[in-house]
N, C-alpha and C positions, 0 to 999 in steps of 0.2 A: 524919659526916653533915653536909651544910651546910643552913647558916642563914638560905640563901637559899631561896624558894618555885620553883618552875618560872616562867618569863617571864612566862607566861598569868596565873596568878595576880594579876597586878597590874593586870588589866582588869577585874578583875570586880565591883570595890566602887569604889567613890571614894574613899572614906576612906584606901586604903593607898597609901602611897606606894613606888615601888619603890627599889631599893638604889641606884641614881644619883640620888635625890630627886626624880622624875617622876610627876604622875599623869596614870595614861593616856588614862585618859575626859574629861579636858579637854582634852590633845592632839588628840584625835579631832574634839570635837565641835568646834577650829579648824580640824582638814583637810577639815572639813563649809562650814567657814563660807569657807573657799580656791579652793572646788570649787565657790563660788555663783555668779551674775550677780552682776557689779564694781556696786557704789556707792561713792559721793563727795559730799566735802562741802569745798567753796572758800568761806573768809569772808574780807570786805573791808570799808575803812569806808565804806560806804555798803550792808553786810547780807550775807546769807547764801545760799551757792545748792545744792540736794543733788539730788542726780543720779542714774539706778538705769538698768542696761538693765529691757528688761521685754521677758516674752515673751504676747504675744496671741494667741490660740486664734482659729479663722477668726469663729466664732460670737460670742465673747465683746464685750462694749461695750468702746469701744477708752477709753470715759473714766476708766474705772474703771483706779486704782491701786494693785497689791497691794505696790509694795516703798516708797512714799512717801507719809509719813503725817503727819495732822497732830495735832499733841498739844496746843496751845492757838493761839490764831492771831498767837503772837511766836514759835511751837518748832515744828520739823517732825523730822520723822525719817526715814533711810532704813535699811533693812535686807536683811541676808544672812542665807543657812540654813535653819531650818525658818521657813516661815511661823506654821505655828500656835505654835509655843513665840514666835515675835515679836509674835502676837498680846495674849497672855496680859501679857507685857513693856508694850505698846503701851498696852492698857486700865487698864495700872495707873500709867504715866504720866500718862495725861490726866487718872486719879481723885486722881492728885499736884497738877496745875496746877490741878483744879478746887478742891481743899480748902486751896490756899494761897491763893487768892481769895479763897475763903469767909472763911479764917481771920486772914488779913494786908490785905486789902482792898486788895492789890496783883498784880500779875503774877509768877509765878516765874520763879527765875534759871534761865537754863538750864544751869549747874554743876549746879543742887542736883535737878534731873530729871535729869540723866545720875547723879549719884550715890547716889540711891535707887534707880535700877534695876539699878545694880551693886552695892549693897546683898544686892538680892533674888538676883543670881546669884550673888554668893560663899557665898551661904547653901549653895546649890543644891550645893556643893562641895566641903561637911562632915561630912554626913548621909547614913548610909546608908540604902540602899533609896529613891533620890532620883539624877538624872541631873545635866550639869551641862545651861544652857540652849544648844542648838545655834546662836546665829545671835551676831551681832552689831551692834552698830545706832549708825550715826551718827547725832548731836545734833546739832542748826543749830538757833540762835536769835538775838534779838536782844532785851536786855535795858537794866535801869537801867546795866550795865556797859557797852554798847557790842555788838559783834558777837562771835558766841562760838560755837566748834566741838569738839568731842568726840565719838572716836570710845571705843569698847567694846570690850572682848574677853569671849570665855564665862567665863573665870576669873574677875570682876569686876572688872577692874582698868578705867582708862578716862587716855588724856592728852588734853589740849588743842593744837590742830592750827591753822596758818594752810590748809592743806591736807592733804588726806588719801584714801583709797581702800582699800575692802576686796573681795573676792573673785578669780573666776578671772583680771579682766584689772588686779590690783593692780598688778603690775609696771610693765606699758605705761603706766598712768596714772600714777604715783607718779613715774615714770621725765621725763615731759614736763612734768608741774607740776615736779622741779626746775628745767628750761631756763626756763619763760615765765612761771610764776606773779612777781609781784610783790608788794611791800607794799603799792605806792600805785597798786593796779590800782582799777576803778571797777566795778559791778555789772555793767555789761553787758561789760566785759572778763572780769570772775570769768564770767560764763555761757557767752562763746563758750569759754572755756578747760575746762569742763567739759564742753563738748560736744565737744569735739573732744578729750580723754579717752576720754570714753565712747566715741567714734567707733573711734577706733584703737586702742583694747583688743577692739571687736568686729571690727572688721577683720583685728587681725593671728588672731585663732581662725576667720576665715572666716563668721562672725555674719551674719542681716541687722541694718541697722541701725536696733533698736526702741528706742529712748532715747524715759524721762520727766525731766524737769528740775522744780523748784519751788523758787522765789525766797521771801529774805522778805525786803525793805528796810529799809532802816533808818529811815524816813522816814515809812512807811506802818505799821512790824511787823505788817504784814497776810501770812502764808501763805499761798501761790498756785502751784498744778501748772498749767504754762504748758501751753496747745493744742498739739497735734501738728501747726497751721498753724505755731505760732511756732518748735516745735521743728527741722521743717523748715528754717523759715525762714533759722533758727541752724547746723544742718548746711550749707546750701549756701553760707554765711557764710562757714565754716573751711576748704573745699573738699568737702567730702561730702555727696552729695546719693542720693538713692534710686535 
């Protein structure tokens, strides 16, 4: 008799791992998070910029933001995958920055907000009768350190990124920031180079081209989702225009 289970079997709990040392509900819930509209997050010394396609409904306000968030006004965040599980992530960051306010009468680092929320997801991936979280979420802020970027995985694990991109057009993006990204690029070079990511990640899948962008400066640490004038503005910059 073998002492191995049928394949299936190793979907069905989180807790077991299968005979190659795989679990599979975390695998899954990254082919969720692959399968997303691409975000990015480009940091420079002079701040941080994170970038999301977005898809608008005819009806819907065009101002409103569902994959770019803001978590104090030196951290933003973008995310892939399920919205509502990046919800749940989202409000427990901000109740992170707001009690290290409270509590140190300072600003939080944006290491230690990416790392409480990966906290909460490796939990999510030890316990049975519990999922892991589906999405994954870039961190852009700008801190007592300087400028600072991390991205997440559903497994908790998280690294530090001078560039970075997650979902369906990761490739195309990840692929041009190695050609053009620099170290000693300047914000408005980091913006045109993330629009012009997002651009041609939705171009090569035949996309229109809905791009939100939000800046934080290093100058200002103010959090700011730029106008779809500006966004524009910045597409027909890089050569794409609507």
């Amino acid at each position: 008799m073998s002492v191995f289970a049928a394949p299936g079997a190793y979907d069905r709990a989180i807790t077991v791992f299968s005979p190659d040392g795989r679990l599979f509900q975390v695998e899954y819930a990254m082919e969720l998070v692959n399968r997303g509209a691409t975000i990015l997050g480009i940091r420079c010394s002079e701040g941080v910029v994170l970038g999301a396609e977005e898809t608008v409904e005819p009806l819907e306000e065009t101002e409103y933001s569902w994959k770019l968030f803001k978590i104090d006004d030196h951290v933003g965040a973008a995310i892939v995958g399920l919205s509502s599980d990046a919800r749940i992530l989202i409000d427990q960051a901000r109740v992170n920055a707001q009690s290290n306010k409270l509590t140190y009468d300072e600003p939080i680092d944006a290491e230690i907000v990416t790392k409480k929320i990966c906290d909460i997801k490796q939990l999510y991936t030890q316990h049975a009768g519990v999922r892991p979280f589906g999405v994954s979420i870039i961190f852009g802020g700008v801190d007592k350190t300087g400028s600072r970027l991390f991205g997440t995985h559903p497994s908790g694990t998280y690294r530090g990124y001078k560039a970075t991109a997650q979902g369906a057009g990761r490739d195309t993006a990840i692929a041009l920031m190695k050609e053009e990204h620099k170290d000693d690029m300047n914000l408005e070079a980091a913006t045109k180079l993330a629009v012009k990511c997002l651009a041609k990640a939705l171009e090569a899948r035949q996309l229109p081209q809905r791009i939100k962008i939000a800046v934080i400066p290093a100058d200002t640490k103010k959090f700011e989702i730029l106008s779809d004038e500006k966004t524009e503005a910045y597409l027909k910059q890089v050569g794409v225009g609507k």
